[in-house]
Structure formats: C-alpha cells, structure tokens
C-alpha positions in Angstrom: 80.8 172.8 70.9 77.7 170.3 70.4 74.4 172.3 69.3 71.4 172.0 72.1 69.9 168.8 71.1 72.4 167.1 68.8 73.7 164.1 70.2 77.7 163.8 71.5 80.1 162.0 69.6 80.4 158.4 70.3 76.4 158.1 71.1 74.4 154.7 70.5 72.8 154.9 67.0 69.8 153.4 68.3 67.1 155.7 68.4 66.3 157.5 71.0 69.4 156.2 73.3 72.2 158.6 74.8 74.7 155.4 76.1 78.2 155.8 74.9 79.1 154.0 72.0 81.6 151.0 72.7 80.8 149.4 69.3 81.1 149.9 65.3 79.0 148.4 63.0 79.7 148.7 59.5 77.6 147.9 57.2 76.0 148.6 53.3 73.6 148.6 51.4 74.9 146.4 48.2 71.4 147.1 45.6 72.6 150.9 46.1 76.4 151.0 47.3 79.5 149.6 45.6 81.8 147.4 48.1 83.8 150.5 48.4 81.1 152.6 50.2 80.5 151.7 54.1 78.3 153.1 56.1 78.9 153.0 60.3 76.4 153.3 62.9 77.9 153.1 66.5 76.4 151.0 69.2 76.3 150.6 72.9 76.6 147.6 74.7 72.8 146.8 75.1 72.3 147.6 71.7 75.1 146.3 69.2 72.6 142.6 69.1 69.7 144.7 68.0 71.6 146.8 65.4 73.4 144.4 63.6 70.4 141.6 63.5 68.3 144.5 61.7 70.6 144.9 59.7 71.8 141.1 59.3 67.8 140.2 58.3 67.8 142.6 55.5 70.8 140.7 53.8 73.2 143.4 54.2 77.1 142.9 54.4 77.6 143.6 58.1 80.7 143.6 60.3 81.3 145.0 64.3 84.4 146.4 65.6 85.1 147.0 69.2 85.7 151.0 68.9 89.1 149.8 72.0 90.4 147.9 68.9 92.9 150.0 67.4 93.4 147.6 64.3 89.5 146.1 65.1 89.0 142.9 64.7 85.5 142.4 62.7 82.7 139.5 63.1 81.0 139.3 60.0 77.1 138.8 60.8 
C-alpha cells in the first residue's frame, strides 16, 4: 500500500509531476561514483528532454531506456 503523499511507482522524477513514467534515465555522478554505481530517475514523455539535458550539461555519463524495452536499448547523451 503507497503512504498518503508518496508518489506511485513508475511516477516522473521531475518535481512536482504525477505522469507515469515511460522512460529510464540512468545516470552518475563520476567525481563521487565508481562506473559500477548507477543512479535512475524515471521520466515521462514530456519530461525525459528536460531530465537528461540537466543532467547531460553537468558532464555526467547519461543513458535513456524505454522502460517497454525489455533488454532496453540505451542513447547515450
């Protein structure tokens, strides 16, 4: 059961937005994270641009996967 408030699974990362997620985005940090540690925000449609350019301008190693793609193909950015 999801706690009053808490967001349901498969909710857009962006703040404040309650769309269904139809995108990963995976992504690190590489000053503080080894290549082993990846982080994952999920996007929806309208935000998945937004997400991974903010992420993209602060140099970090990026890639989206459709979360329909079982095996996910990934676009670096």
């Amino acid at each position: 059961m999801i706690a009053l408030g808490e967001p349901a699974p498969l909710t857009c990362s962006r703040a404040g937005c309650r769309e269904t997620a139809s995108w990963r985005i995976e992504w690190r940090n590489p000053r503080i994270h080894s290549a082993d540690r990846v982080k994952v925000w999920l996007a929806c449609a309208e935000h998945v641009d937004f997400l991974r350019e903010f992420l993209a301008a602060r140099e970090f190693p990026v890639a989206v996967v459709g979360l329909a793609d079982d095996e996910g193909e990934r676009t670096s950015a």
